[in-house]
VOGU-3710 file (C-alpha; in Angstrom, 3 decimals, decimal comma):
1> xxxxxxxxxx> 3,888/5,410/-40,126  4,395/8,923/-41,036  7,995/10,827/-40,748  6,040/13,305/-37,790  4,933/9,893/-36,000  8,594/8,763/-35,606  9,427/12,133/-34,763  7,178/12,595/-32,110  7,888/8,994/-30,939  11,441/9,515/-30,913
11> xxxxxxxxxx> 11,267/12,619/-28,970  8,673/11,128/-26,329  10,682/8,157/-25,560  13,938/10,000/-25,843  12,662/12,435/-23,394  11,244/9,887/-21,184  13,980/8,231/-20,740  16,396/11,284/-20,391  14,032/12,159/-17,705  14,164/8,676/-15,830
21> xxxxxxxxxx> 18,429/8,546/-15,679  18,625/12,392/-14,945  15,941/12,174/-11,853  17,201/8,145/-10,649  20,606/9,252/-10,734  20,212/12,308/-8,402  17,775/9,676/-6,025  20,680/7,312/-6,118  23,073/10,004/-5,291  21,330/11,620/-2,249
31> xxxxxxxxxx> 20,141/8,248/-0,922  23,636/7,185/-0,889  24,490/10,022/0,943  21,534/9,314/3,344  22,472/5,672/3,938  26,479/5,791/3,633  27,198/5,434/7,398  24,530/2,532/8,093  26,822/0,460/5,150  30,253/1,434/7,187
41> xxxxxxxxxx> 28,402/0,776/10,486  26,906/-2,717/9,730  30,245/-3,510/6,977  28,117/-3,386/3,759  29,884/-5,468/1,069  30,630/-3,464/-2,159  28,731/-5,647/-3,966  26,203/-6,241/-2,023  25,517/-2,626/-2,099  25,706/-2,161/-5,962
51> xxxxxxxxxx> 24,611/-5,584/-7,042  21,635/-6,120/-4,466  20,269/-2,920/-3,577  21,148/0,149/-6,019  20,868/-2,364/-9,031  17,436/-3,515/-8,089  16,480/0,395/-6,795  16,870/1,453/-10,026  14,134/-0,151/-11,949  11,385/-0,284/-8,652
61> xxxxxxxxxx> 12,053/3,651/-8,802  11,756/4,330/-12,072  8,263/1,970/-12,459  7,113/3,683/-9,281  7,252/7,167/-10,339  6,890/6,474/-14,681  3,624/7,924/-15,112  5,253/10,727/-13,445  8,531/10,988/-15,495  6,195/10,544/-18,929
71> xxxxxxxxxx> 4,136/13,325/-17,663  7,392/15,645/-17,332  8,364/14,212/-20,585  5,605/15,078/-22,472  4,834/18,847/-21,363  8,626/19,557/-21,838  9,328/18,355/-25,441  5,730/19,140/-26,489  5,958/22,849/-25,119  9,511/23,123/-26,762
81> xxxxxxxxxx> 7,748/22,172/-30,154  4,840/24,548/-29,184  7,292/27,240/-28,350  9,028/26,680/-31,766  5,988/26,923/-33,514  6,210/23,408/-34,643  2,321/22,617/-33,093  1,355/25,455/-35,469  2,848/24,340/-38,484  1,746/20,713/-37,748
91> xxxxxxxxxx> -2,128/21,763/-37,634  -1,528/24,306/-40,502  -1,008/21,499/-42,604  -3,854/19,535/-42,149  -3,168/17,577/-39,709  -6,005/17,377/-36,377  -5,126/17,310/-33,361  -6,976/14,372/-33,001  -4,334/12,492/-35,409  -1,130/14,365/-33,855
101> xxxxxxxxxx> -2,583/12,477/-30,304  -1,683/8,857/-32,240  2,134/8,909/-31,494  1,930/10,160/-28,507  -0,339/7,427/-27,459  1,516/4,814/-28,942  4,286/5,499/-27,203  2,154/5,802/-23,780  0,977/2,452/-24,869  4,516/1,091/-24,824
111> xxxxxxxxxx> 5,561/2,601/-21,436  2,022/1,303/-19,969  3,060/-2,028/-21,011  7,047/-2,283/-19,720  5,351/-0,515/-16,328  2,754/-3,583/-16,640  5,277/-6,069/-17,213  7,811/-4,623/-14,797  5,061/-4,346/-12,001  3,782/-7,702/-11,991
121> xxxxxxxxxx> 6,259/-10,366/-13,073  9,790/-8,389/-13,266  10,419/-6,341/-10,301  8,773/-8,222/-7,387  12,020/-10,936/-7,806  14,408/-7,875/-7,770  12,210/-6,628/-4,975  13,320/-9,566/-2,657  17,337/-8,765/-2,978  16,630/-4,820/-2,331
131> xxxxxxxxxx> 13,924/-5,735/0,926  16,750/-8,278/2,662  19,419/-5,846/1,877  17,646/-3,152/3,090  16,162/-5,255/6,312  19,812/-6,421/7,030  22,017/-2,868/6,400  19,498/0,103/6,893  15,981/-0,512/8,361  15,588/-1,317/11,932
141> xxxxxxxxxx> 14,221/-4,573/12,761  10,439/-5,182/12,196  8,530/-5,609/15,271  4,994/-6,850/15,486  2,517/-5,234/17,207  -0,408/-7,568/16,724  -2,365/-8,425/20,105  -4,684/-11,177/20,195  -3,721/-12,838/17,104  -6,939/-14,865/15,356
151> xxxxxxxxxx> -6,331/-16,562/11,940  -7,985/-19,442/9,774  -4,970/-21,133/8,768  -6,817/-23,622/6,301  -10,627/-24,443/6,217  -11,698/-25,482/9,714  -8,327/-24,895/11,474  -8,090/-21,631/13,407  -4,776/-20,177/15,523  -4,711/-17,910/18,289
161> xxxxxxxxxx> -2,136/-16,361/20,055  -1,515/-13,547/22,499  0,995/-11,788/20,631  3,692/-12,991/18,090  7,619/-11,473/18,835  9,624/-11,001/15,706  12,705/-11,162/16,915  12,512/-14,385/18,361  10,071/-15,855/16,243  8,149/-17,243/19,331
171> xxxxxxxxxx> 4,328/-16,429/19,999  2,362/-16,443/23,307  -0,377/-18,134/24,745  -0,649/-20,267/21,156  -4,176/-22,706/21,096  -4,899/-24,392/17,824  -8,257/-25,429/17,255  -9,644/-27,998/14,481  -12,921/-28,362/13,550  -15,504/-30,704/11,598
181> xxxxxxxxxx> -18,888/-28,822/10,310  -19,386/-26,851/13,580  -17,729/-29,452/15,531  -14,683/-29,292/17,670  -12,629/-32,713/17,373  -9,293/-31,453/18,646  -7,558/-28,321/20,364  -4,273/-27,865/21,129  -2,847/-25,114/23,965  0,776/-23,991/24,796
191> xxxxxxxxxx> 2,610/-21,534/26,530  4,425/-20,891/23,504  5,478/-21,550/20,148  8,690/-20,989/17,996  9,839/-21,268/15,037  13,210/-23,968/14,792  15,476/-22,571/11,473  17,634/-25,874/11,758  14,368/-28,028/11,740  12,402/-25,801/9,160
201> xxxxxxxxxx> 9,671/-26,670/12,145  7,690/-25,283/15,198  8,345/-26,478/18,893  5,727/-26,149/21,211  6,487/-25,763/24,780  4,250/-27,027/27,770  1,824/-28,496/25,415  -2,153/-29,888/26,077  -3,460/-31,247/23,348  -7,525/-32,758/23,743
211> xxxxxxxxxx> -8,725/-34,424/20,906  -12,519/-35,610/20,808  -14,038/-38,581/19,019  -17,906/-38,725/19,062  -18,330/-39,656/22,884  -14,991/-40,325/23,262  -11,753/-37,862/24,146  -8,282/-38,056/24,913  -5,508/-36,221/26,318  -1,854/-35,709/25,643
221> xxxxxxxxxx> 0,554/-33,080/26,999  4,785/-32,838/27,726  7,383/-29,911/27,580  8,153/-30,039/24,099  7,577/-30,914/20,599  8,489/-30,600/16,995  5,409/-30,130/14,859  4,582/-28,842/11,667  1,390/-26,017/10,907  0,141/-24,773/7,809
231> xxxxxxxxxx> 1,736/-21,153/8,396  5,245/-19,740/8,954  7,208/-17,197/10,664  6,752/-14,849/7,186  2,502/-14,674/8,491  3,910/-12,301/10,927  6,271/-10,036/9,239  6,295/-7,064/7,629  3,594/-7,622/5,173  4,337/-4,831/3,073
241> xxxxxxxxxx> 7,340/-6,352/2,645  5,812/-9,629/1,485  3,534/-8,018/-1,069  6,085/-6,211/-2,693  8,098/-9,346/-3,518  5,488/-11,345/-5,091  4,010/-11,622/-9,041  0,567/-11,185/-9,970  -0,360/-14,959/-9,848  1,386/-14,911/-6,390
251> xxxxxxxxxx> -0,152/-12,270/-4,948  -3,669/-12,710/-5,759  -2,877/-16,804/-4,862  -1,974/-15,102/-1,569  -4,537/-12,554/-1,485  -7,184/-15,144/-1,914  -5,315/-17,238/1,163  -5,446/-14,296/3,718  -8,764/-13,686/2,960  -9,985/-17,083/4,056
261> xxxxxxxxxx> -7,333/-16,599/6,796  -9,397/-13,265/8,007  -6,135/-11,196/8,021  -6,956/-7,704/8,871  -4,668/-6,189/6,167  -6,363/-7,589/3,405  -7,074/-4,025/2,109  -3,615/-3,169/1,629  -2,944/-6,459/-0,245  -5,610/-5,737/-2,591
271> xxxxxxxxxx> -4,819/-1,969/-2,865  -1,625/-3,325/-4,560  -2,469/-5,691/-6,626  -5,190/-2,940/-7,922  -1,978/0,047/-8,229  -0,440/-2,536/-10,446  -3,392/-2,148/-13,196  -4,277/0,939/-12,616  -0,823/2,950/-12,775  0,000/2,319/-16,102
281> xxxxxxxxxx> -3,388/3,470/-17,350  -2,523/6,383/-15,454  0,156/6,748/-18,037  -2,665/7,910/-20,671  -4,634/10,045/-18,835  -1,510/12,177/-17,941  -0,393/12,026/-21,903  -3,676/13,855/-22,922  -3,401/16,605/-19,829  -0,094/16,760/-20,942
291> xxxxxxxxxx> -0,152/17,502/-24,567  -3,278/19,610/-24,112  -1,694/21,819/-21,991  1,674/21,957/-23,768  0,372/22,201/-26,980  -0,660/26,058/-26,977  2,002/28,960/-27,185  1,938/30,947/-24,380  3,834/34,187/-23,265  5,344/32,104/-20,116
301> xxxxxxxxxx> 6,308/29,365/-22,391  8,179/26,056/-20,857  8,100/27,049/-17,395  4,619/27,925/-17,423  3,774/24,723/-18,687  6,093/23,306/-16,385  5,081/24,683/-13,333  1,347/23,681/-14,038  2,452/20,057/-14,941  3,833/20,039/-12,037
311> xxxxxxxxxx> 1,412/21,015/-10,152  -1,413/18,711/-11,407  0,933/15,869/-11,548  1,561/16,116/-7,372  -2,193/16,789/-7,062  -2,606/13,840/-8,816  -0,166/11,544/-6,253  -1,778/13,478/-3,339  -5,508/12,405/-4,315  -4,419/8,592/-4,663
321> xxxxxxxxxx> -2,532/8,692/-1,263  -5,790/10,394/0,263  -7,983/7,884/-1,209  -5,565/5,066/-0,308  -5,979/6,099/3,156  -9,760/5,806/2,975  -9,543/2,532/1,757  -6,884/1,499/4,234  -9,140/2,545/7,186  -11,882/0,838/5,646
331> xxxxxxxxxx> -14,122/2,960/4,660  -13,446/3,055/0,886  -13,722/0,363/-1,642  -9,835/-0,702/-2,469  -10,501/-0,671/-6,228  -12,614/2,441/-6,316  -9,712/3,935/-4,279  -7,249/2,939/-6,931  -8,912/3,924/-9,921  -10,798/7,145/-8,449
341> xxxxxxxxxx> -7,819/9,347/-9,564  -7,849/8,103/-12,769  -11,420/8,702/-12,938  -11,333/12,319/-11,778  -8,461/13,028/-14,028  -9,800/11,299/-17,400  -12,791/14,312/-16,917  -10,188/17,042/-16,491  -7,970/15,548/-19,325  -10,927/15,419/-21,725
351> xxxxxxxx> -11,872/19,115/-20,940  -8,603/20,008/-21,501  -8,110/18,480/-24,680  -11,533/20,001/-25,964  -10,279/23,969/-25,272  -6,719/22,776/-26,630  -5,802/24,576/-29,761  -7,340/22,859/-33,208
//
């Protein structure tokens, strides 16, 4: 590699990462601030605090928002060069622009693959410390608001239940039904169900249960029992929540269970599995708006270039929380939802790159 690769590497990177501790550590800061009397009201441990939730912040932060903070990175050290004439004397030389992008994409390349890695098999662990922290010292308690609960549990097994109460683990109104082909061999109805910690069980309470053999049936009921179902008290939880803390085989082993299950937030699931591929991609696209823009010496200099990074970058999180929306409701395809930013900003980073300076 050339002495201007390294140099353009170095300052990327260095710039990137400036960026990342300057912008987490004012986020850490201010949501200390925001949180500090929830951790003297509920007796926050010290550690707990720094070792469990700030520790693990930290990186989830950083991931979340990195094609953000390389898109900062990029106009600012690229617009200082510009500004110094250093673009000038690069392209005087010889050198295209097309060969000046090389560095800057192989460093996008490396911060596309640590957001990759980070995404999908490094931060959802993490994720699990910050979530119970945060559901035991700062959030309010999660209730469901489900009514008329229906799920497929496992092929041929179905649930229902009239509503499902968090904070008790208990449901309402719970019938299970199993069935052969299209035929019903057994169905079980209670007034409730709930979940036993001690027993790692269920216990059903004023149970029928009417199972049904060819010609034959037969009945059993009492006032309680300890039984075990192919689902747990997490099915009703704050899914988001759930998502967050699993890998990429996880989640799309789970994704692939709540879909046979017919749970009603299977968009979501799959919106996040697809902002796990398509956010460090994301990382390119913004690298050629960036330089393209930066790259030309202009009487407002940085701040110029600045204030329009800025403002395409936001434009850029406002479209995918728009389309996100759309394919929340329903009425958008989750993966064309995902990826339709990226789309609509790979045509504005290619014109952008073709009226840069050559």
């Amino acid at each position: 590699m050339r002495k201007l690769d390294l140099y353009i590497i170095r300052k990327f990177l260095g710039t990137f990462f400036f960026a990342i501790v300057l912008i987490i550590s004012i986020s850490v800061i201010f949501d200390f601030s925001e949180h500090i009397d929830e951790y003297i009201d509920k007796e926050a441990p010290l550690r707990a605090i720094i070792f469990d939730y700030y520790l693990n912040f930290i990186p989830y932060f950083a991931n979340l928002f990195s094609a953000l903070f390389t898109f900062i990175a990029v106009i600012y050290f690229t617009s200082k060069m510009a500004y110094d004439t250093e673009i000038i004397a690069i392209l005087s030389s010889g050198v295209s622009f097309r060969r000046l992008m090389y560095p800057y994409f192989i460093s996008a390349l490396i911060i596309g693959i640590f957001s990759f890695l980070l995404s999908n098999y490094i931060i959802p662990p993490a994720n699990q410390k910050r979530l119970n922290f945060t559901a035991t010292y700062i959030s309010k308690q999660f209730r469901n608001n489900e009514r008329n609960i229906h799920r497929q549990i496992e092929p041929g097994v179905f649930i229902y239940m009239i509503n499902y109460e968090t904070a008790s683990n208990t449901g309402y109104k719970f019938a299970l039904e199993k069935f052969e082909g299209k035929e019903l061999v057994s169905k079980l109805t209670s007034r409730s169900i709930r979940w036993n910690k001690e027993k790692n069980k269920w216990t059903i309470n004023d149970y029928f249960i009417r199972r049904i053999d060819g010609d034959k049936e037969s009945f059993e009921n009492g006032r309680t029992k300890d039984t075990t179902f192919n689902f747990g008290p997490e099915e009703f939880g704050s899914k988001k929540n759930i998502v967050e803390a699993m890998n990429l085989p996880q989640l799309n082993a789970y994704i692939e269970q709540q879909s046979m299950r017919g749970d009603s937030n299977i968009e979501a699931y799959k919106i996040e599995k697809y902002k796990r591929m398509a956010n460090p991609f994301s990382t390119f696209i913004l690298t050629l708006i960036g330089v393209s823009l930066a790259s030309r010496k202009i009487r407002g200099g940085m701040g110029l270039h600045l204030g329009i990074g800025l403002l395409l970058s936001f434009s850029f999180i406002l479209f995918m929380q728009i389309s996100i929306v759309f394919a929340t409701n329903g009425s958008m395809n989750p993966i064309l939802a995902v990826w339709l930013p990226n789309i609509v900003f790979s045509f504005i980073a290619v014109y952008l790159y073709r009226i840069a300076p050559k």
